[in-house]
C-alpha positions in Angstrom: 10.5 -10.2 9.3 7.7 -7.5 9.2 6.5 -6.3 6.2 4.6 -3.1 4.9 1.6 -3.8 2.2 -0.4 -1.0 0.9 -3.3 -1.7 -0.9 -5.2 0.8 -3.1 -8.7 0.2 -5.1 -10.5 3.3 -7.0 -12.9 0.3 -9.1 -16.0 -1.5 -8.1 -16.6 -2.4 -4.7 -13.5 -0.8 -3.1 -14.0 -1.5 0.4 -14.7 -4.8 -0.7 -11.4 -5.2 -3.3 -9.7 -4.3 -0.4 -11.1 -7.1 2.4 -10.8 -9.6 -0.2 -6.9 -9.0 -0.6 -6.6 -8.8 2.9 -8.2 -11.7 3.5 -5.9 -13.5 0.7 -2.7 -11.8 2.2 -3.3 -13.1 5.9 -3.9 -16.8 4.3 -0.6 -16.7 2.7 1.1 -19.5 4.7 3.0 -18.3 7.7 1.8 -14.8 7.7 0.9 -13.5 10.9 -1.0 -10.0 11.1 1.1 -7.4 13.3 -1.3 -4.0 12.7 -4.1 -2.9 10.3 -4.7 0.8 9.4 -7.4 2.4 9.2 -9.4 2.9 5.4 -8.7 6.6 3.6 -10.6 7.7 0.4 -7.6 9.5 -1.7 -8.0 11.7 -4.1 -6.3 9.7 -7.3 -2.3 10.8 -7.4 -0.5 11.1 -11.3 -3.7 9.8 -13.2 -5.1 11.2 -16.4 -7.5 13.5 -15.9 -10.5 11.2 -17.3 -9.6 9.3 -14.3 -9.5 12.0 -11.9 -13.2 11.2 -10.6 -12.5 8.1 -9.3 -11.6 8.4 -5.3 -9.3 5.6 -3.9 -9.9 3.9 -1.2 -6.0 3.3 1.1 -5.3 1.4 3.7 -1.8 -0.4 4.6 -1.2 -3.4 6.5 1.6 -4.9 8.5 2.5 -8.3 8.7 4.4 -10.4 10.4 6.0 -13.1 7.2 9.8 -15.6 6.8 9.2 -14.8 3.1 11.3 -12.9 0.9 10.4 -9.7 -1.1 10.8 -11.8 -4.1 8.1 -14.2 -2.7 6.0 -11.2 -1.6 6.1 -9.7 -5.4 4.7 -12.9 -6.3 1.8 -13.2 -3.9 0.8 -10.0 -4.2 0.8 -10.4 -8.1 -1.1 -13.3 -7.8 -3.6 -11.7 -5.5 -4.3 -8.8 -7.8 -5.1 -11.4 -10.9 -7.2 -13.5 -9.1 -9.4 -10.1 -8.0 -9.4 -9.4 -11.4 -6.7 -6.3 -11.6 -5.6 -5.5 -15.6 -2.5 -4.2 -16.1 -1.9 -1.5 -19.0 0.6 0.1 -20.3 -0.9 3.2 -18.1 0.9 2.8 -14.5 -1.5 4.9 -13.0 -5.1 3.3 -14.9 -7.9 2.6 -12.3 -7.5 -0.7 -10.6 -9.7 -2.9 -8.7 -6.9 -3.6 -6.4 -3.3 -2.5 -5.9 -0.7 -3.9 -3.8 2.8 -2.3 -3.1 5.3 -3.6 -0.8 6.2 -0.7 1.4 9.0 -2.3 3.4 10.0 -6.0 4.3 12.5 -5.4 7.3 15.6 -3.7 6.5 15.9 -4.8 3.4 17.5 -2.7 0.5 16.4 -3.9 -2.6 16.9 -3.1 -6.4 16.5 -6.1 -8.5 14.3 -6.7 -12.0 12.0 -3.7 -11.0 11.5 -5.0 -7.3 12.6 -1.7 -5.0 12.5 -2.2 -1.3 11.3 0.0 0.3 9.4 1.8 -2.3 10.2 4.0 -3.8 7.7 6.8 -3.7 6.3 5.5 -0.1 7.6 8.8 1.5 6.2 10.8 -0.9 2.2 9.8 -1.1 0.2 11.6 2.0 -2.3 8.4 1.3 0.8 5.8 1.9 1.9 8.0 4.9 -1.2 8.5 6.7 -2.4 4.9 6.8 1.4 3.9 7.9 1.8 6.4 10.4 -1.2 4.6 12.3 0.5 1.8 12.5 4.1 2.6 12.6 4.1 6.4 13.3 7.9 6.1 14.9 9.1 3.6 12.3 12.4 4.8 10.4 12.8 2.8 6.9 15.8 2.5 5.3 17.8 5.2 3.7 15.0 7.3 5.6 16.4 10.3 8.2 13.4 10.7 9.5 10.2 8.5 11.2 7.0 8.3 9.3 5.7 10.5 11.7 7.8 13.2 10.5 7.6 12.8 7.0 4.1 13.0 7.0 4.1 16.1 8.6 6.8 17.9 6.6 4.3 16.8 3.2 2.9 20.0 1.9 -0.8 20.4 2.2 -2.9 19.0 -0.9 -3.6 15.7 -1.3 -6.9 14.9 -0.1 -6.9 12.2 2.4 -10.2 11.4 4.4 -10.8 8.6 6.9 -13.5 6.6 6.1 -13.9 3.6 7.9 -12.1 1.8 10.8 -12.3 -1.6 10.0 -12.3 -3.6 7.0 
């Protein structure tokens, strides 16, 4: 099954944060890597505005993976303790890493607080843009529209700046 990660850092090393979960992602037993994005700084997205300083670095990957999202929730989890990522009661604090599964096939999912795909993915020009490298014609579920699309019908805003290639 393929599956959409995003990963997010605004804390520290970002570019770093976000090699060091890739690297733990694509050692995750039978994961196979389909596509890497490029790396975007984004401007933060719903933060307080003490926060509002602290660019993001974005980037999603696809991989190729027989787990389940369940499985997924729990790697990913895992990853962002063992890189050092606190959880508060403020959804939106900085973060030295942040992983979201985007999509895992064609999976709908609503279970315990797991949604599949996510559910703000088509909203976030720093989700979109990353994805629509890899995936630009890629229609998720319960989606009318490709990525592609989407990300051009997003209003104008949200800062979202290339800046790197590889990570």
């Amino acid at each position: 099954m393929e599956v959409g990660l995003s990963f997010g850092s605004n804390l520290g090393d970002r570019l770093t944060n976000l090699s060091a979960a890739r690297q733990r992602v694509l050692a995750v037993p039978g994961v196979h890597l389909l596509a890497a994005s490029p790396v975007y700084e984004t401007e933060p997205v719903g933060v307080q505005p003490e926060y509002q300083r602290l660019a993001f670095l974005n980037a999603v990957l696809i991989v190729a993976s027989a787990a389940t999202p369940a499985a997924w929730r729990t790697a990913t989890a895992q990853i962002e303790a063992e890189l050092g990522r606190v959880r508060t009661t403020d959804r939106f604090a900085p973060r030295v890493i942040d992983l979201d599964i985007l999509f895992a096939g064609h999976e709908v999912l609503d279970e315990g607080g797991l949604v599949i795909p996510h559910p703000r993915w088509a909203q976030r020009r720093f989700v979109l843009q990353p994805l629509a490298d890899v995936r630009p014609d890629l229609v998720l579920p319960g989606a009318a529209a490709s990525v592609r699309q989407i990300l051009a019908r997003l209003p104008a805003g949200e800062k979202v700046v290339r800046f790197c290639e590889t990570w």
